[in-house]
N, C-alpha and C positions, 0 to 999 in steps of 0.2 A: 583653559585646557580644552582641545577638540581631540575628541577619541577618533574621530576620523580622519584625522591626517595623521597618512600612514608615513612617517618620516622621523628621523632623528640622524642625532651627531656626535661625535665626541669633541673635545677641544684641551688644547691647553694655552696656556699666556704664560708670559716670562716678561718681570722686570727687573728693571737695577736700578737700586736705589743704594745710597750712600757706600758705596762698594760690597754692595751684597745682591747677588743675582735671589728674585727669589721667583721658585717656579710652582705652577697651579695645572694639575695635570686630571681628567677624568675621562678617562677609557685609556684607547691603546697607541696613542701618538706618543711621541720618546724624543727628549731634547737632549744630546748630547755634547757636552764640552773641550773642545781641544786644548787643551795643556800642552802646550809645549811639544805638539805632535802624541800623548798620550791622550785617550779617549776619555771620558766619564759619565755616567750616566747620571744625569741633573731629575732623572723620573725612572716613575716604574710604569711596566706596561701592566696596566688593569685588567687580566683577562680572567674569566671566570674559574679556570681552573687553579690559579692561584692561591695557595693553602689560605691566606686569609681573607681575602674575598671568599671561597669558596663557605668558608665559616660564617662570615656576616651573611649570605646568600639563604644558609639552610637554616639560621635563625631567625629570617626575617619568613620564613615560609616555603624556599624556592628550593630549585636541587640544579645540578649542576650534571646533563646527560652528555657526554663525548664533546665536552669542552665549551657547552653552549647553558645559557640559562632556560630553564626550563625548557630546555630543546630548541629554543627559539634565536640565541640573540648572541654572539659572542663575543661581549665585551660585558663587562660587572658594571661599567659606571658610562652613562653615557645620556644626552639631551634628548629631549621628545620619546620617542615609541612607545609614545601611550596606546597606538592600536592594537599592541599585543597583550592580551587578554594577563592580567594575574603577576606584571612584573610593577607597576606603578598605581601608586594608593594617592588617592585625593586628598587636597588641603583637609589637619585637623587628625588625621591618620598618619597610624605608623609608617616610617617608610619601606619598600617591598623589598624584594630582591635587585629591582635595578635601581639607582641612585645617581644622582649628580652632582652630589658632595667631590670638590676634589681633593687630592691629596696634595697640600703644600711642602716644598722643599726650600732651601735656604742652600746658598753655597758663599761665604766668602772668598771676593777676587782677586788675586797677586796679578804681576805684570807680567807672568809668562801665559795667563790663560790669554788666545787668540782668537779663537771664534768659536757658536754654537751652532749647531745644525737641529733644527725645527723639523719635524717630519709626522705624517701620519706611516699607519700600518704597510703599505703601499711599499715605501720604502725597505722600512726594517723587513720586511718578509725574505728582501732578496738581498740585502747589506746589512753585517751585523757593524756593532758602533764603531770598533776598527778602523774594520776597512773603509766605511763612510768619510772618515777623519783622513785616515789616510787619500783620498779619491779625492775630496775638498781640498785638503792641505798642497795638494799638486796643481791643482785647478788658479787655487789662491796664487801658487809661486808663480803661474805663469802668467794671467792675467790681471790679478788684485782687483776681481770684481766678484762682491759676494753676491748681487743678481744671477750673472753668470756661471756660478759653482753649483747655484740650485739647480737653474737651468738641466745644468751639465747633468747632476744625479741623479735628476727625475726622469732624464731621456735616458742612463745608461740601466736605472731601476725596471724602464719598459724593456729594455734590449733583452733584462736576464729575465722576458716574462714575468714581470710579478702580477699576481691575480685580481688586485685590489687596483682603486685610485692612487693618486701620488700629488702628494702637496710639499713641497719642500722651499724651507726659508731658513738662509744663511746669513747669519751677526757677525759684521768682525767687530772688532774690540780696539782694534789700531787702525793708522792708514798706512801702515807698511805691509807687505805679504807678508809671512810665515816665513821663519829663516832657514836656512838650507844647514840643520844642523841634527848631530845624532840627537835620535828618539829615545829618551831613559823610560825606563818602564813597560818598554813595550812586551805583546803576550808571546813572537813572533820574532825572528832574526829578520833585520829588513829582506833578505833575498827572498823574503818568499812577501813584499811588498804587495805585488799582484795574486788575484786569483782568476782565475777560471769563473766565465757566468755558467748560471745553471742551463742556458740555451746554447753553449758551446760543451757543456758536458753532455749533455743528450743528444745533441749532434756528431759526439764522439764517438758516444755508445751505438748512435743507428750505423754509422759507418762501421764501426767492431762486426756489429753482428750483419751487415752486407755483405761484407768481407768475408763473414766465416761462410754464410749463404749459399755465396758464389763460388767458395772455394768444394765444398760439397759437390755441390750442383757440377761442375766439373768435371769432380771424382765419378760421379756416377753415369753422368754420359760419357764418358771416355770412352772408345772403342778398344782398349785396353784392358776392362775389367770387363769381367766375365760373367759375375753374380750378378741378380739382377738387381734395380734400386730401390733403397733401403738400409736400414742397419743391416750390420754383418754381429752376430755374437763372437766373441773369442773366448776362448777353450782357457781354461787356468791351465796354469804351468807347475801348481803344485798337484804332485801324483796322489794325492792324499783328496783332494776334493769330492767331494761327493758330485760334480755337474761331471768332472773327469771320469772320475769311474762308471758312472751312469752311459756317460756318451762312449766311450772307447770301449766297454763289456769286460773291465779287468785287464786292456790289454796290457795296459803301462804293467803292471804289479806283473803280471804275469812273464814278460820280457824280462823285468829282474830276477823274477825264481829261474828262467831259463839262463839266463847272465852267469849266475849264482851255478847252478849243472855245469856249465859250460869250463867255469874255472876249477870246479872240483874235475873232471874229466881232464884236466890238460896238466894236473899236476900228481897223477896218479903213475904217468910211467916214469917220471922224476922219482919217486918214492921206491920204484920196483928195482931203478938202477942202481940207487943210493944202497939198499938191501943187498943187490948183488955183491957190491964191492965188498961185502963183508960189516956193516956196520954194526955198532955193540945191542942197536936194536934189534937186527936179524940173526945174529950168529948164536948156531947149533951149540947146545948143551954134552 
């Protein structure tokens, strides 16, 4: 053990033995399974915030602050980073908060499972297991080269920005591509197959609000308007507000009591004429 090499890793291996994939995963790399075009997750991702890591974490001495172990490290299980003080206990000692015990999975194989996708954090950040399947499964149908499918997802993992490294390795399981048939199970109607990267949504959002910008900026140099540049407040429409009455000194209300005059005055010589003629309300005793 050298405390001073500031360095560590996570890992996981997958093998197959007698028709049974079995998977050895610690920290937060994720192997996932294509069925038949439906995804599955062969691992879990080890990350500290995780209710039962977080459990084994605070028993073994540690705490768990905005997702990291002791403020320090953001995966629960992972090799080396002995140089951080208080996560790793020496031979003959309990062990600390971080561990590299992995967690083993087992999955028995039928003949529609097609391939696994290998990947660190790098990945999954920007591609959930899905879509990954789906991305690969296309890649497979068109050139039935699973070098070239990793390839493919590590460069398209950079495209949506992801902030982390990217290692990705793709199993097939046969030598035929993936067959061009409906997907049972899926979470998703295929039409919505594709998504949007997160570097073409943010590029949507900065162009929104250019847009809105420039359309402003416009408005207020126009030789047209007259206020000068800036908000304009607008006045409510309800007569009842208090910013209305405030601002107008009562005029609104006041317009209605003169409204109000105004109708009683115009129906007063209707009433005098009506009298004339004799009605049972005016006529002498």
């Amino acid at each position: 053990m050298k405390t001073e090499d500031a360095s560590g890793s996570t890992g996981l291996a997958l093998c197959v033995r007698n028709g049974t994939l079995l998977v050895a995963n610690a920290g937060d790399c994720r192997a996932v399974l294509s069925t038949r075009g439906r995804a599955t997750d062969l691992s879990t991702d080890q990350r500290p915030s995780c209710s039962t890591e977080m459990t084994r974490i605070e028993a073994a001495g540690g705490y768990v602050e905005d997702g990291y172990i002791n403020g320090h490290l953001g995966v629960a299980r992972a090799f080396g980073d002995f140089h951080i003080e208080g996560l790793k206990r020496g031979e003959g000692e309990p062990p600390g908060p971080l561990i590299v015990t992995p967690e083993v999975e087992t999955h028995v194989m039928t003949r529609e499972d097609e391939f696994v996708i290998i990947a660190c954090d790098g990945l999954w950040d920007v591609f959930s297991s899905h879509n990954a399947v789906d991305f690969a499964r296309t890649a497979l149908r068109r050139h039935n080269d699973p070098a070239a499918a990793a390839r493919e997802l590590a460069r398209e993992a950079l495209r949506r920005d992801t902030c982390d490294n990217v290692t990705v390795i793709v199993v097939c399981f046969g030598e035929d591509p993936p067959p061009d048939k409906k997907v049972e199970g899926r979470t998703a109607p295929m039409r919505f197959g594709r998504t949007i990267s997160s570097e073409g949504l943010t590029e949507l959002q900065k162009a929104m609000r250019d847009d809105d910008e420039a359309a402003i900026e416009a408005i207020q140099n126009s030789p047209l308007n007259p206020r000068p540049r800036g908000l304009t407040r607008v006045e409510s429409i309800n007569p009842s507000s208090p910013s209305r009455t405030k601002n107008l000194g009562g005029g609104f209300l006041n317009a209605l009591d003169n409204l109000d005059l105004s109708m009683e005055g115009s129906l007063t010589p209707l009433a005098e004429e009506t009298n004339a003629k004799g009605s049972p309300a005016s006529a002498e005793k």
